[in-house]
C-alpha positions as CSV (number, residue, x, y, z in Angstrom):
1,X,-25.2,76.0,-87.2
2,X,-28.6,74.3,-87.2
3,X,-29.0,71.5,-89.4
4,X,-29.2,72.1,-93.1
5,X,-32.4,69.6,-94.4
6,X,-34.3,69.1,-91.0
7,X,-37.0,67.8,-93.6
8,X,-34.8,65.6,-94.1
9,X,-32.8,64.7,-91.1
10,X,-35.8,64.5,-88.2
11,X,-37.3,61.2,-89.8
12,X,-33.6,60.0,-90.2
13,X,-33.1,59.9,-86.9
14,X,-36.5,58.5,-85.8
15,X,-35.6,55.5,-88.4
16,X,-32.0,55.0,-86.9
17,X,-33.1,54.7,-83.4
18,X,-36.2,52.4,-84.3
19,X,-33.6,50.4,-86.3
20,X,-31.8,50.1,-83.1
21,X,-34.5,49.4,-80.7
22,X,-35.6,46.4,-83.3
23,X,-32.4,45.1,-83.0
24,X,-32.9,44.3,-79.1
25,X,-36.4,43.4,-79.4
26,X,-37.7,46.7,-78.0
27,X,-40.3,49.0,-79.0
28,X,-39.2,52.6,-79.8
29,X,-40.6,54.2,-77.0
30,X,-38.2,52.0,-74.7
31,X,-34.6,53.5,-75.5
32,X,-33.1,56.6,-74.2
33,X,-30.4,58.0,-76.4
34,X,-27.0,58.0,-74.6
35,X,-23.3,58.4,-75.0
36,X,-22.6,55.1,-73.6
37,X,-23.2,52.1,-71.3
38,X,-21.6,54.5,-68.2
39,X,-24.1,57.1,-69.1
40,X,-26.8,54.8,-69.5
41,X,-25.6,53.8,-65.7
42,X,-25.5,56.8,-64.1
43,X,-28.8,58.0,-65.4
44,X,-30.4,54.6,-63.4
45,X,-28.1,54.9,-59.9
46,X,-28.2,58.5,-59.6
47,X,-32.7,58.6,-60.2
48,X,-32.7,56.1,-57.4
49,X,-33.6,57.8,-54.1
50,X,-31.0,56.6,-51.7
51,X,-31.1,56.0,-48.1
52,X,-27.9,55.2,-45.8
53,X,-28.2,51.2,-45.2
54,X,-29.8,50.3,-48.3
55,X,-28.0,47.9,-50.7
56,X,-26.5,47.6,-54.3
57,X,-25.2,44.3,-55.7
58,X,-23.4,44.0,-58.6
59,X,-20.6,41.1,-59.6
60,X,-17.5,40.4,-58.3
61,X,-16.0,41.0,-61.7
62,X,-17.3,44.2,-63.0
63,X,-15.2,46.9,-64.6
64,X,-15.4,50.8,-63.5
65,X,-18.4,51.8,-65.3
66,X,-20.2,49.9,-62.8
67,X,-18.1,49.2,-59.9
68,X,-16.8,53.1,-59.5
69,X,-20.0,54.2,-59.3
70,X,-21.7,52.0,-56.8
71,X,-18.3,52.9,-54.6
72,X,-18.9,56.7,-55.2
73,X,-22.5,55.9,-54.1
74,X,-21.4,54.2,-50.8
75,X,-19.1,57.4,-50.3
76,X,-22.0,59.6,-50.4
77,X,-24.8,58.2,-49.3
78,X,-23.6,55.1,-47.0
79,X,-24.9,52.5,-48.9
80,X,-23.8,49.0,-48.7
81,X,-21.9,47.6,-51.9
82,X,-22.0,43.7,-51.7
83,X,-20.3,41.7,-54.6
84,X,-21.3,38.1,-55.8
85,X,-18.1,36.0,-56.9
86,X,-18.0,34.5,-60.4
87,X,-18.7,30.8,-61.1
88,X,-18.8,28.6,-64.3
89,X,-22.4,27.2,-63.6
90,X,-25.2,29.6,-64.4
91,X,-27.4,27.4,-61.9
92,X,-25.3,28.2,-58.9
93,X,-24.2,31.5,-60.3
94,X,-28.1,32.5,-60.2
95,X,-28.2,30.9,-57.3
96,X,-25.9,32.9,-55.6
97,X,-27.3,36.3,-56.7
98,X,-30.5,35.0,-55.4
99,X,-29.3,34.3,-51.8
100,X,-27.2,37.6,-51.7
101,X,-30.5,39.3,-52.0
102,X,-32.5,41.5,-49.2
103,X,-35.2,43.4,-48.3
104,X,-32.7,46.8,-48.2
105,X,-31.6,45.4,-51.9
106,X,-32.5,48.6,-54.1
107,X,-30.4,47.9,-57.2
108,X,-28.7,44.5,-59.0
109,X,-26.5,45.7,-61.4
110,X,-24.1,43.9,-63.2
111,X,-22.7,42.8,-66.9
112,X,-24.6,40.5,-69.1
113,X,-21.1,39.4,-69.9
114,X,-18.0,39.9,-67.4
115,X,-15.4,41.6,-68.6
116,X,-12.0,40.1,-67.4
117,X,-12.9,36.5,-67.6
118,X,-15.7,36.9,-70.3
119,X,-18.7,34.9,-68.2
120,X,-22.1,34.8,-69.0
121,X,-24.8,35.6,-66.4
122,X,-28.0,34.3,-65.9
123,X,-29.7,37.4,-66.9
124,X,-33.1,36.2,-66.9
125,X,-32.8,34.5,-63.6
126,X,-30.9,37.1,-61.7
127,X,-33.3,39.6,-63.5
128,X,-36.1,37.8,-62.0
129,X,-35.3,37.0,-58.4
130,X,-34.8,41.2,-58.1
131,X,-38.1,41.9,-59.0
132,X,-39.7,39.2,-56.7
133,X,-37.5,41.4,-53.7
134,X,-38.3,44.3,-55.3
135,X,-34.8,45.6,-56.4
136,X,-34.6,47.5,-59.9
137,X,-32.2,45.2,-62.0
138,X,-29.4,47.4,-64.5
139,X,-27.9,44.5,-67.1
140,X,-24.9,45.9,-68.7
141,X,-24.7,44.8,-72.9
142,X,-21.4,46.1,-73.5
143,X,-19.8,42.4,-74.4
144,X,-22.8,40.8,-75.1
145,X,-25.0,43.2,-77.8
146,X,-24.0,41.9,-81.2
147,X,-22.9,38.8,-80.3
148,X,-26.3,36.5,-80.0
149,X,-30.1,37.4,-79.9
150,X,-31.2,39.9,-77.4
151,X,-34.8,40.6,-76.1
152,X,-34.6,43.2,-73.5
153,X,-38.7,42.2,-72.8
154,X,-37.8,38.8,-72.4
155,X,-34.9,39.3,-70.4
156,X,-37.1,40.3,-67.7
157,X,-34.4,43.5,-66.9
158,X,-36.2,46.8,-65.6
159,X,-33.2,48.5,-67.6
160,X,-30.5,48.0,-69.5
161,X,-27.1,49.4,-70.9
162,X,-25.7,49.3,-74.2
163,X,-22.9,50.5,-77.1
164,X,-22.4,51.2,-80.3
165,X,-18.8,49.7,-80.7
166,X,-17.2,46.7,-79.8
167,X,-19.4,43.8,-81.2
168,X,-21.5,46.0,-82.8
169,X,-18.5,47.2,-84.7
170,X,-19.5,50.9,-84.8
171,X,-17.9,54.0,-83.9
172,X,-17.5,54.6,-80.2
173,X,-19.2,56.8,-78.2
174,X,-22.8,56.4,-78.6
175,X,-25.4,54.0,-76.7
176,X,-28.4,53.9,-75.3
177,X,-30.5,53.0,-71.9
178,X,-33.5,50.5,-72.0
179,X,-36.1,51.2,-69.8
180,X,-38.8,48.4,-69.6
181,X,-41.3,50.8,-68.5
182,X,-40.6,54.2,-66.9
183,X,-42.0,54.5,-63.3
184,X,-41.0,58.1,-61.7
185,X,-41.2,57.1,-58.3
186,X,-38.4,54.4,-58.5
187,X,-36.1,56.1,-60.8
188,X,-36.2,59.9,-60.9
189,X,-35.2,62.2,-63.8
190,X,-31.8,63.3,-62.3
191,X,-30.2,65.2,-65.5
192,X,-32.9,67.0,-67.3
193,X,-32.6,68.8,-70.4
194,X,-32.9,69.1,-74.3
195,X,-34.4,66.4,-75.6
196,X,-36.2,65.0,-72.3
197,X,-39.3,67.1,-72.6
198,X,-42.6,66.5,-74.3
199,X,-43.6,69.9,-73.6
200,X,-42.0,73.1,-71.7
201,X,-43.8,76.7,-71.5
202,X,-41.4,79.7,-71.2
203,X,-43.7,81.8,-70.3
204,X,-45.7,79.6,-67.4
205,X,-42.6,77.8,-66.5
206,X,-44.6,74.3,-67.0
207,X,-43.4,71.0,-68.6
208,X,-44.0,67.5,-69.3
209,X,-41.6,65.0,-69.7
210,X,-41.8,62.4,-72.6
211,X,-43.9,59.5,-71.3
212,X,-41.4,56.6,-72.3
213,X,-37.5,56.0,-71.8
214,X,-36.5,59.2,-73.5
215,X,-37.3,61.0,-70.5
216,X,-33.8,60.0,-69.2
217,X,-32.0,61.3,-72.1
218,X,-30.7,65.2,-73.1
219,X,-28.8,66.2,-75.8
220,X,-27.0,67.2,-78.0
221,X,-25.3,63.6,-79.6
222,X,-23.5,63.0,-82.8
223,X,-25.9,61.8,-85.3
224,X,-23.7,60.6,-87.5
225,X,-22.5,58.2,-84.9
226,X,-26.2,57.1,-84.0
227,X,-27.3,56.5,-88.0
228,X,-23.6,54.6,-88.5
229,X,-24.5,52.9,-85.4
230,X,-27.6,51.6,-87.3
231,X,-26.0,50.9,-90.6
232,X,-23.6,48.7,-88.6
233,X,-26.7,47.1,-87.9
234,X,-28.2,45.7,-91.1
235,X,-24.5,44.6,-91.6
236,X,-25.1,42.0,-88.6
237,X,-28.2,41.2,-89.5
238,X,-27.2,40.7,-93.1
239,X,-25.0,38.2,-92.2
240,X,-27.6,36.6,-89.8
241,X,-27.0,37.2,-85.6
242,X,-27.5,33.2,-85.4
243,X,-25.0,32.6,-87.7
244,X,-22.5,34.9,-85.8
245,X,-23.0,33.2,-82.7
246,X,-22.6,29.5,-84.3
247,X,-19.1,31.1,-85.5
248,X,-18.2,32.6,-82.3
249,X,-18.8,29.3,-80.3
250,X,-16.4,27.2,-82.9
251,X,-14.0,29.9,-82.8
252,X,-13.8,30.5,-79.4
253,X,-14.2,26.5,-78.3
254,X,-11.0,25.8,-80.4
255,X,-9.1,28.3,-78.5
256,X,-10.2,27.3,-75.5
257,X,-9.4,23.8,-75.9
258,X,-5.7,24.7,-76.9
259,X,-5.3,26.6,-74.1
260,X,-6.4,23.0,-71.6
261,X,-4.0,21.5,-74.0
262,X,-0.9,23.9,-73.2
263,X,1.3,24.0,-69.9
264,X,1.4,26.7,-68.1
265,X,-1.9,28.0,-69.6
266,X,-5.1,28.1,-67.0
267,X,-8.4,28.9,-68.9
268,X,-10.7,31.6,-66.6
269,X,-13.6,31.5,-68.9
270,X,-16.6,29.2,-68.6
271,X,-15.7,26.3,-71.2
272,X,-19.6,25.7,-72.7
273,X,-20.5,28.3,-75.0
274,X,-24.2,29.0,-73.1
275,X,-22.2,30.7,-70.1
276,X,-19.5,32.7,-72.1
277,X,-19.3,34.8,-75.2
278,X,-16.3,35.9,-77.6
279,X,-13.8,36.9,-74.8
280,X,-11.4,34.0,-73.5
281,X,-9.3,34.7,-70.6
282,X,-7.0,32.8,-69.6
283,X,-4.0,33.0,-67.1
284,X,0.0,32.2,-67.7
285,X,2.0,31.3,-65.2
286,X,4.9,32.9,-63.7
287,X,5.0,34.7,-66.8
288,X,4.1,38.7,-66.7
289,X,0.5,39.1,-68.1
290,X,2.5,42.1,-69.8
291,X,5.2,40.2,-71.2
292,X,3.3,38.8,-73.2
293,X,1.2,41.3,-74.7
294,X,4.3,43.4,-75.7
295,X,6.2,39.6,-77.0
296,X,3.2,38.8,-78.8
297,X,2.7,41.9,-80.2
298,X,6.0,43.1,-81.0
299,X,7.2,39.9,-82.3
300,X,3.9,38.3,-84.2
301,X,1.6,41.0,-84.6
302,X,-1.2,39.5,-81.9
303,X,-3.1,42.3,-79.8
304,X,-4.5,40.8,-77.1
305,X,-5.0,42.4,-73.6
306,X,-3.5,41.7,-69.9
307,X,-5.8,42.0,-67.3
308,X,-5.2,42.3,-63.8
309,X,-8.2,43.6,-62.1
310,X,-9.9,41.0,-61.0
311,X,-7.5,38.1,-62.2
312,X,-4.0,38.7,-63.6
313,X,-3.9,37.1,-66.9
314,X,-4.4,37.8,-70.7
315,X,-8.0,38.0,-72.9
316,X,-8.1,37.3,-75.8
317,X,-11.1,38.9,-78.0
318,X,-12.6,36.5,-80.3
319,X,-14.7,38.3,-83.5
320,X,-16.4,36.4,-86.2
321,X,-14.6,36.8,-89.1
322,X,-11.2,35.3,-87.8
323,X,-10.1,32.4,-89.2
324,X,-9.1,29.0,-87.5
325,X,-5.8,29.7,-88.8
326,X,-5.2,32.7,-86.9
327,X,-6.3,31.1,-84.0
328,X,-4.1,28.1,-84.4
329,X,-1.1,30.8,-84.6
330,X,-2.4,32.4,-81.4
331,X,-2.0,29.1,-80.0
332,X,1.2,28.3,-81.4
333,X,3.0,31.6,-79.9
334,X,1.5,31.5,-76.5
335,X,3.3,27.6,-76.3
336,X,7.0,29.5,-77.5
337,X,6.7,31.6,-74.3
């Protein structure tokens, strides 16, 4: 069934996804509608006309959404994955991207924020040294969008990734892909359909894509999910993105520091707040990372996550609106263990 008010509902949506590209600095011509930050992805490495040799480097640390598909892409095409390890300063971390790079270096891709050990890249550096080889940079905003101010232009990134949920604190499942401006010959419409076009003849056969990012994009999506996604939004922004950061970085220093404080308890994340986020990783011991997520949950009603992809450990998500209380009991149970 078709929509009911399409009066109505078309300059809805045109207001929820300007509302979104404002919030990352963007102009509305920019963002692509997609389902997701993998989406968003797979529209970038799969436009990208690959040759066997050529090279895609992403972070040591990146989780599947990224990693998978630059393995899948070796599988098929031969092309070489290389990884850059994580490090605490964002000099040498740049650094190291930057040295890593080539000639045969056709994409950089990799989170904004990691998501094991909850670092913060260099964006604007890494972002940078790609496009003085030439590479098309992808920065993934699943664990950073929400958090602090974001200006996709002034990041410098030929693209980005991002999602309505986590620190956004929408439903999941939608997202979108910033393009900084569209250039066919680099990155080729792969998956074209509804919603891409700016014109298409049935009887001729002819078409146009749209001239900005929504090129990449085809439908159908839940619009429900992209207006909530907006409303979500003015919530942050209400409360002031400057503001949530300042609380973040108290939050997240004071668990931090009572994890240098505890035995048995080695911090992962970057300890100064400019190369980390709201995620604070941190490793136990002998201990099983599982252990202690089912002791802490079962027993104290804490959810936080083991990891064990790229270290074997425990992260601990660190929103807002929690108190210093709760953070203090955090504390208190991982030193029972």
């Amino acid at each position: 069934m078709h929509i009911a008010y399409p009066d109505e509902e078309w300059p809805r949506r045109e207001v929820s996804l300007t509302r979104i590209a404002r919030f990352f600095c963007a102009d509305r011509n920019q963002i692509a509608l997609m389902r997701g930050v993998s989406e968003a992805f797979q529209t970038v490495i799969r436009g990208i006309d690959w040759q066997a040799e050529d090279r895609i480097l992403i972070s040591a640390e990146e989780e599947a959404a990224v990693y998978l598909a630059a393995l899948h892409l070796r599988d098929r095409h031969g092309v070489k994955v290389e990884t850059v390890p994580i490090v605490s300063a964002s000099d040498e971390q740049a650094e190291l991207f930057e040295s890593a790079m080539t000639e045969r270096t056709r994409l950089v891709a990799f989170s904004h924020v990691t998501t094991d050990i909850g670092a913060r890249l260099p964006a604007e550096r890494i972002c940078r040294s790609a496009r003085k080889v030439g590479a098309i940079s992808f920065v993934d905003l699943a664990h950073s969008g929400g958090l602090f101010p974001i200006d996709l232009n002034d990041m410098g990134c030929d693209f980005a990734g991002a999602l309505s949920y986590k620190w956004m604190y929408a439903p999941y499942a939608s997202g979108l892909l910033f393009c900084r401006e569209p250039d066919q010959e680099r990155v080729a419409v792969t998956y074209a359909g509804g919603r891409s076009e700016s014109s298409l003849d049935w009887e001729t056969g002819e078409y146009a894509f749209k001239p900005g990012a929504e090129r990449y994009q085809f439908g159908p999506w839940s619009w429900p999910l992209v207006h909530a996604w907006a409303r979500s939004l003015d919530f942050l922004d209400v409360i002031g993105i400057t503001r949530i950061w300042e609380r973040t970085c108290e939050l997240t220093d004071r668990l931090k520091n009572g994890i240098l404080e505890t035995d048995r308890l080695d911090l992962f994340t970057p300890l100064k707040s400019e190369d980390s986020a709201a995620l604070v990783s941190f490793g136990v011991g002998a201990i099983s990372p599982e252990m202690v997520r089912d002791t802490l949950r079962e027993r104290h009603n804490l959810v936080i996550k083991a990891i064990h992809a790229t270290r074997k450990g425990m992260r601990a998500s660190v929103p807002f609106f929690l108190l210093e209380e709760e953070v203090d009991f955090l504390i208190d149970k991982l030193r029972e263990l």
